[in-house]
C-alpha positions as CSV (number, residue, x, y, z in Angstrom):
1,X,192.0,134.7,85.6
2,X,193.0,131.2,83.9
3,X,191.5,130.6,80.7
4,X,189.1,127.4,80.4
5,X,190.0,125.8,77.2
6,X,187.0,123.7,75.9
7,X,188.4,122.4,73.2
8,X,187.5,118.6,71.9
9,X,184.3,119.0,73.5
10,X,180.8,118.6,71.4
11,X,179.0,122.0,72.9
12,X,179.5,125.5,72.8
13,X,181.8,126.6,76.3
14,X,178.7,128.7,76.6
15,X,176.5,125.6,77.3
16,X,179.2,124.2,79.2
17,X,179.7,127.4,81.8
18,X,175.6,127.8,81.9
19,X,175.1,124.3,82.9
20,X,177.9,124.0,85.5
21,X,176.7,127.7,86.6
22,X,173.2,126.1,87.1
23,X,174.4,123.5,89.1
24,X,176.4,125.0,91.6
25,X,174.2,128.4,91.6
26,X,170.8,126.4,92.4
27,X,172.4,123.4,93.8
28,X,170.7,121.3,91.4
29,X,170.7,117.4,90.6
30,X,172.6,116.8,87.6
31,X,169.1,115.3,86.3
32,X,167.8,118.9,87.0
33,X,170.4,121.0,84.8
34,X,169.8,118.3,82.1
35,X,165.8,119.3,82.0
36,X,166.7,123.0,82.1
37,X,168.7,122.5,79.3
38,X,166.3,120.6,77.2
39,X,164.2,123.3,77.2
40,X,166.0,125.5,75.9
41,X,166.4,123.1,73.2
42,X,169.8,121.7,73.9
43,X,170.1,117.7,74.5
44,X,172.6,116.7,76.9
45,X,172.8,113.9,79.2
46,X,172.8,113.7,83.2
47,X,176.4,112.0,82.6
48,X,177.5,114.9,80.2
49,X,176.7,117.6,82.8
50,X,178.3,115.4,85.7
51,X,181.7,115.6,83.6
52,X,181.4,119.0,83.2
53,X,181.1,120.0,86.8
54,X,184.5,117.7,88.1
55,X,186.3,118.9,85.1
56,X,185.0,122.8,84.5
57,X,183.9,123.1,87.9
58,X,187.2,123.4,90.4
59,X,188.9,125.5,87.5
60,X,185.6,128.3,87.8
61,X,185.2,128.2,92.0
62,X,189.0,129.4,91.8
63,X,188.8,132.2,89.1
64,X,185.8,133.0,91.0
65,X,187.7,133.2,94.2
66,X,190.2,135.1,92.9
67,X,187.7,137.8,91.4
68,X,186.0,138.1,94.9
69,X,186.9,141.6,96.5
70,X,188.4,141.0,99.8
71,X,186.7,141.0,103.2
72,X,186.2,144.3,104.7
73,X,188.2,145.6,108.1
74,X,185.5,144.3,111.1
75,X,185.1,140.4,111.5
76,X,182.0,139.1,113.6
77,X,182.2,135.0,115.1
78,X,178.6,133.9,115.3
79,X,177.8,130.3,117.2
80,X,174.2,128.5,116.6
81,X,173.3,125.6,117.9
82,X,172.5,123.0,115.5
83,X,171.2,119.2,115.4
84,X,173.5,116.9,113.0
85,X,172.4,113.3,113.2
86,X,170.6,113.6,116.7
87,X,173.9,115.6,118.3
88,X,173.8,118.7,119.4
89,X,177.0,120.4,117.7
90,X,177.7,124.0,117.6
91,X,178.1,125.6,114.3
92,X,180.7,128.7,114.5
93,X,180.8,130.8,111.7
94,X,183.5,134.4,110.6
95,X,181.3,137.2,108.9
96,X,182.8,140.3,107.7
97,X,180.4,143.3,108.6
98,X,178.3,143.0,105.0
99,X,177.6,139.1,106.0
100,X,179.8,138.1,104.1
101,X,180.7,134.1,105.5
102,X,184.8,133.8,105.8
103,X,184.8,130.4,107.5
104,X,182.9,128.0,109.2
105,X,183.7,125.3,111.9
106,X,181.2,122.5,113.3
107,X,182.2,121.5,117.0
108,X,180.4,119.5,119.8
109,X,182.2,122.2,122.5
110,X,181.0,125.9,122.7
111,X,184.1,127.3,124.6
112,X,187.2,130.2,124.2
113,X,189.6,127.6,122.4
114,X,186.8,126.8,119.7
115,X,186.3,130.1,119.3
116,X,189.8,131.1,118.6
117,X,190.6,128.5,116.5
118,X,188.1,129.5,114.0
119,X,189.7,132.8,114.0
120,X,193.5,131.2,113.7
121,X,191.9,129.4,110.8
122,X,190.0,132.2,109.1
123,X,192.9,134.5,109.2
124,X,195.7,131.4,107.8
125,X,192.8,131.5,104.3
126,X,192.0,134.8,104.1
127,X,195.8,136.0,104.5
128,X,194.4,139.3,105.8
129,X,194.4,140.7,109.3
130,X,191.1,142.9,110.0
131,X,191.5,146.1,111.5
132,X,189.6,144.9,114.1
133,X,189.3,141.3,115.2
134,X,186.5,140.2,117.4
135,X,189.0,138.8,119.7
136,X,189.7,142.5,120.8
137,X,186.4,143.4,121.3
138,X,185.4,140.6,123.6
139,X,187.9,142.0,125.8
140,X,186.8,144.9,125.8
141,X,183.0,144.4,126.5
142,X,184.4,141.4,128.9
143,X,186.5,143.8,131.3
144,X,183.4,146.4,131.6
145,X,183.5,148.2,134.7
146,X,180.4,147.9,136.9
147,X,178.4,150.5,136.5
148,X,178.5,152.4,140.6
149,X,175.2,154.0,140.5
């Protein structure tokens, strides 16, 4: 993990990493974490915390990252149909089987290719093949026999 240095700065890095963890935790206005923080007695501005978060916040999301545990071996695609801006789009998304999200892709088709290309995609960032990739089981529930009863 890369250190954060927080040197030349006026608070504590444990102010700094609570408020930047308060506003990416609870997706919170910048306005918010500055209240939060007043009542525990410190006084920072709205402008303070907004530093914080593009300088600390990058450098965090990636040691964070790099502490997650990797996705386990079975990889779901899920599709929803979703409204963005009066379109109907299609929102795919790559879940290992504890629901954990890998990747997500917005599209206006719901076909095979946009399907596959969220795969291609989620395999290129995770840098990990699954032991089993939805793609083989779609064939395999796709070429069912007919049952002859």
């Amino acid at each position: 993990m890369k250190l954060l240095s927080f040197k030349r700065h006026r608070f504590p890095a444990d102010v700094v990493r609570h408020a930047v963890w308060l506003y990416f935790r609870f997706t919170l206005s910048f306005r918010d974490v500055e209240e939060l923080l007043a009542q525990r007695g410190i006084e920072v501005s709205y402008e303070t915390v907004r530093c914080w978060t593009l300088k600390f916040g990058p450098l965090i999301a990636a040691n964070l990252r790099r502490c997650r545990c990797s996705p386990t071996g079975r990889w779901h695609l899920d599709e929803m149909y979703v409204r963005i801006g009066g379109q109907k789009m299609w929102l795919w998304r790559a879940l290992d089987d504890e629901g954990e999200v890998l990747d997500v892709l917005v599209q206006k088709r719901r076909n095979k290719h946009a399907a596959l290309k969220l795969l291609r995609k989620s395999l290129k960032h995770q840098g990990y093949i699954p032991k089993r990739s939805p793609r083989t089981s779609w064939r395999h529930t796709a070429r069912r026999p007919a049952s002859s009863a």
